[in-house]
N, C-alpha and C positions, 0 to 999 in steps of 0.2 A: 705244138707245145706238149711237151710232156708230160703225167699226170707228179705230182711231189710224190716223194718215197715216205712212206707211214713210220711214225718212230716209235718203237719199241717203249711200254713201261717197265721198269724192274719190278721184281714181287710180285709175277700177274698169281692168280688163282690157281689153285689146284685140281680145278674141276670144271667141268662143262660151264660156264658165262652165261648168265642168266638175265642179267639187266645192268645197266649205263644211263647215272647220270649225271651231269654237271650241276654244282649245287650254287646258287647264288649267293655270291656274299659283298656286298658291295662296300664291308670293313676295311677291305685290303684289294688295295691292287697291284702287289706282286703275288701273287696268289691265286691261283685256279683250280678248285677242287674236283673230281671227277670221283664219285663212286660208283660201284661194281658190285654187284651180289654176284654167287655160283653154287652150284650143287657141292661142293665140300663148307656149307653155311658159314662160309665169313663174310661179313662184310666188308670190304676195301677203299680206304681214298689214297689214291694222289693228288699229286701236284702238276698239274700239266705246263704251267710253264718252267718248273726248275725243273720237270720230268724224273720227281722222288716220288716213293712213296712214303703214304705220310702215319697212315695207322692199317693194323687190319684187328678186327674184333670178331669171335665167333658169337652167334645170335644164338645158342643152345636151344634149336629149336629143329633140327637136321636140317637138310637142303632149304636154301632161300631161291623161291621160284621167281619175287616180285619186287619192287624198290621203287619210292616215290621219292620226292622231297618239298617244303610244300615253296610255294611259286612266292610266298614275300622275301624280298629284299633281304631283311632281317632274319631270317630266317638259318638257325643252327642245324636242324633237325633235319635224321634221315628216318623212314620207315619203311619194313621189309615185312613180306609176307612168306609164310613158312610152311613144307611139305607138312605140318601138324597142323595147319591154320589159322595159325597164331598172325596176328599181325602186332608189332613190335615198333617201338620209337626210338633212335638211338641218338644221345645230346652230342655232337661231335665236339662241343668246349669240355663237356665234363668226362667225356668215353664214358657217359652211364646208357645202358639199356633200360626200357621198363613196357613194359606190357600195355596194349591199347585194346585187344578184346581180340575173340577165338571167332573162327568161322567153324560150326560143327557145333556151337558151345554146347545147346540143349538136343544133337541126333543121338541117337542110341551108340551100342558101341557096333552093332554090326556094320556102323555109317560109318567111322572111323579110319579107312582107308579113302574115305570120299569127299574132306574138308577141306584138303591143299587151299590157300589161298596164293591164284593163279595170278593176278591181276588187282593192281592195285594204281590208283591215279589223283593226285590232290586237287580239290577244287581251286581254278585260279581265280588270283586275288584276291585270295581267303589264307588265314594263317593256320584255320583250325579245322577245316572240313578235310576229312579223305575217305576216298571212297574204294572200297574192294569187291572183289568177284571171288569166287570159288569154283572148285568141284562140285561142291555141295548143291549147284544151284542157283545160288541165293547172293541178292547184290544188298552191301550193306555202306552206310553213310555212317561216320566216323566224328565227332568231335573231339579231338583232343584237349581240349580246355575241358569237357565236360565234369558234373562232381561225379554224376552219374556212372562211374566207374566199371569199364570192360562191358559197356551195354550201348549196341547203335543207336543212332539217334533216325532211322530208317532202316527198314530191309523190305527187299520187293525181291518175288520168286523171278527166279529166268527158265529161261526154255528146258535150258539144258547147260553143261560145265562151261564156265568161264573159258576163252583163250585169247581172250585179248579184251583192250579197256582203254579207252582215251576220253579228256575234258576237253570241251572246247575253250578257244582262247577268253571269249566273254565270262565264261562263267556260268555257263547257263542252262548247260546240257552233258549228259555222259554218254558214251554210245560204247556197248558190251558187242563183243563179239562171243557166238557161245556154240557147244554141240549142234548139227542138224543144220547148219549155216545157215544161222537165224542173226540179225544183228537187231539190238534193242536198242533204243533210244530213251533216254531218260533226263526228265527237266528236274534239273536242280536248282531252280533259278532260288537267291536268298531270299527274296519275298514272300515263297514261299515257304521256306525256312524260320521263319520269325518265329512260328510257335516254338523250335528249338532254345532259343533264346531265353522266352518268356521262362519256359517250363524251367533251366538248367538257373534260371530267375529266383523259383517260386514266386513267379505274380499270381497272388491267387485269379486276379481278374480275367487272366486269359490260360489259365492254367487248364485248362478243359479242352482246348485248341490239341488235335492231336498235328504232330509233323506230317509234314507231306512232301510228297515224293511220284509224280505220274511219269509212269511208262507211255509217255505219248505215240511211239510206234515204233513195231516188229514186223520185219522183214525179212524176206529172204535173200541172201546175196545172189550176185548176180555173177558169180564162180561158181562153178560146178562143184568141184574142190571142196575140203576141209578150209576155212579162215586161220592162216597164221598171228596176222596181224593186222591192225587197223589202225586209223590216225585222223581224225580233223584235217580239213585246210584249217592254214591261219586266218580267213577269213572267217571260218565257220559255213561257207557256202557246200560244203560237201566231205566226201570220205573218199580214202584210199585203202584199199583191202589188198592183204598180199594172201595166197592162197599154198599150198604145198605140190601144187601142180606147175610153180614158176610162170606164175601169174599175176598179174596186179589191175585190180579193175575202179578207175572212176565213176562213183556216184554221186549224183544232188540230190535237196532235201525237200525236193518241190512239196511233198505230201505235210513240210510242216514248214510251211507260207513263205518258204524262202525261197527267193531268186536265184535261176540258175544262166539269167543274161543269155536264153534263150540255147545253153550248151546242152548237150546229149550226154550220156552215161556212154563209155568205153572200157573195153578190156584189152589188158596188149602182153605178148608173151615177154618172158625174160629169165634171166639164169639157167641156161638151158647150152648143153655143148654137143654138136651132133643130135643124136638120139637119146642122148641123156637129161633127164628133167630135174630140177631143184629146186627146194622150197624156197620162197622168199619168208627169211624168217623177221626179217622186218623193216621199217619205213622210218624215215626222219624227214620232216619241213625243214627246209631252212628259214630260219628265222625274219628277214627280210626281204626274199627276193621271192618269196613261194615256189621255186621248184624242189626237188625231194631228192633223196639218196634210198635205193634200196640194197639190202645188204642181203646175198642166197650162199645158199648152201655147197655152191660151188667155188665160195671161197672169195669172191668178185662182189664190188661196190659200182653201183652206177648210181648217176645223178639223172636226173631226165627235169623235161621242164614241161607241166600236164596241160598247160594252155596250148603250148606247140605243138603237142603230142611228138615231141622230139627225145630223141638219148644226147644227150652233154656229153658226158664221158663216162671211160672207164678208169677206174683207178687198181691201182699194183696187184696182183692177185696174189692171195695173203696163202699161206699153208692149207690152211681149212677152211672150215662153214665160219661165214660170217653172223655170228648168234644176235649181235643187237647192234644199235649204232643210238648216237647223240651228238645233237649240236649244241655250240657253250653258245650264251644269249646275243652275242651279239654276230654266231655264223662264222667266224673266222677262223672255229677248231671243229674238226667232226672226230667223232672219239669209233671208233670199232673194235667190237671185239670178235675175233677170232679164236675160237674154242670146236671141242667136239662137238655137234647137236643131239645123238642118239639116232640117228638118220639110220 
């Protein structure tokens, strides 16, 4: 059987595709939104099932490297992280932008060139938490409801620059991909969150409680490579690392007491033609069946299934580098973009 032919949006981007997401809205069911960030800083939605586009907005903020949305139901809102390090909220009912706080805010100016906010990802089944990565360093936790205005409600140093960022499905965990192929792990869980609350409260009673946020553990990947990208299973039992050597390696979390049903860490080649190597510039779950789509630099989309250690398929080979991919929630649409990388 033959892979489907990918169908084209109108109005794509002017610039290198930087991030893909499907925004949930469960107001409307003729309706499917997809947004897009890209190096010429607009933000983009369609419509994937009438396959219009539906607005674009520039974020005056230059290149948008990052784009979340947050995971409730209800939820209108998209946010975008900016080559200045700005991270930005934008209301898709009202097309207003407004400002959520700077990575960089208090570095000198010689730092200035080093605040990109690389990496940005919302805490699920939360309306209000997001959390971002940088250049800079430095990983910070986000309230949007806060009064607290443009100030985290957390920041914990990293090794080294942000390049990738994934939450797990629970809630409970963030895992950074950063310089020196170090990947951190970081417990968000809300419990321990509560002093946020309290504080954005004024409960004088627990108001002394500082937030909390542990880096329960750093590691080294198990790529040789640079880390392109990284991802949670939907189970939360492990990660998938794509690396710039057209590579992708399975890992479990045995070191933080979770079950790996007895499986081994794997690495397996891909996007690669002849002698020629290409980045895997990133990974998508499918939302119910657990196997993955990776999308390389060679232009080419596979699925693969990690329990089988098998390839599914391949699907059409697209003009260029495949920059990002997404699945809409219930798996039945996978979104690609096809843009320059800077390769």
């Amino acid at each position: 059987m033959s892979s489907p032919e990918p169908i084209a949006l109108p109005n794509p981007p002017n610039d290198g595709i930087t991030s893909l997401q499907y925004i949930d809205n469960n107001n409307s069911s003729s309706q499917q939104l997809l947004a897009s960030t890209s190096w010429d800083g607009a933000l983009r939605l369609h419509d994937t099932f009438a396959k219009t586009h539906v607005l674009t907005h520039v974020m005056e903020c230059g290149p948008l490297l990052s784009m979340t949305s947050s995971t409730s139901l209800s939820s209108n809102k998209v946010f975008t992280g900016g080559i200045d390090g700005s991270i930005r909220q934008f209301d898709i009912a009202t097309s207003t932008p407004s400002l959520i706080g700077m990575h960089g805010a208090n570095s000198s100016s010689d730092d200035n060139k080093k605040v990109a906010c690389s990496a940005l990802s919302a805490i699920h089944d939360s309306s209000s938490l997001i959390a971002s990565a940088g250049w800079d360093s430095k990983f910070h936790l986000w309230d949007v409801r806060s009064s607290n205005k443009h100030q985290p409600v957390i920041t914990l140093d990293l090794p080294g620059k942000a390049f990738g960022m994934d939450t797990s499905l629970d809630g409970t965990k963030v895992v950074v991909a950063t310089s020196g192929r170090q990947n951190c792990f970081i417990d968000v869980r809300f419990s321990s969150l509560s002093a946020v609350t309290n504080n954005n409260n004024n409960d004088k009673e627990n108001s002394q409680q500082p937030p909390i946020a542990n880096m329960i553990l750093q590691r080294d990947s198990s790529l040789k490579y640079q880390t392109r990208c990284i991802k949670f299973f939907p189970s939360t039992q492990g990660i998938a690392i794509g690396s710039i050597e057209g590579r992708v390696a399975i890992e479990y979390l045995t070191e933080l007491g979770i079950s790996n049903n007895n499986k081994k860490k794997y690495a397996f080649k891909c996007h690669r033609v002849n002698d020629t190597i290409y980045p895997v510039n990133d990974i998508a779950f499918h939302p119910t069946h657990g196997t993955f789509a990776t999308g390389g630099a060679d232009g080419t989309v596979v699925t693969w299934d990690g329990n089988s250690k098998k390839k599914l398929a391949s699907l059409a080979k697209l003009p260029t580098s495949i920059a990002c991919l997404a699945f809409n929630r219930d798996g039945t649409e996978l979104a690609m973009a096809s843009s320059y990388t800077f390769e």
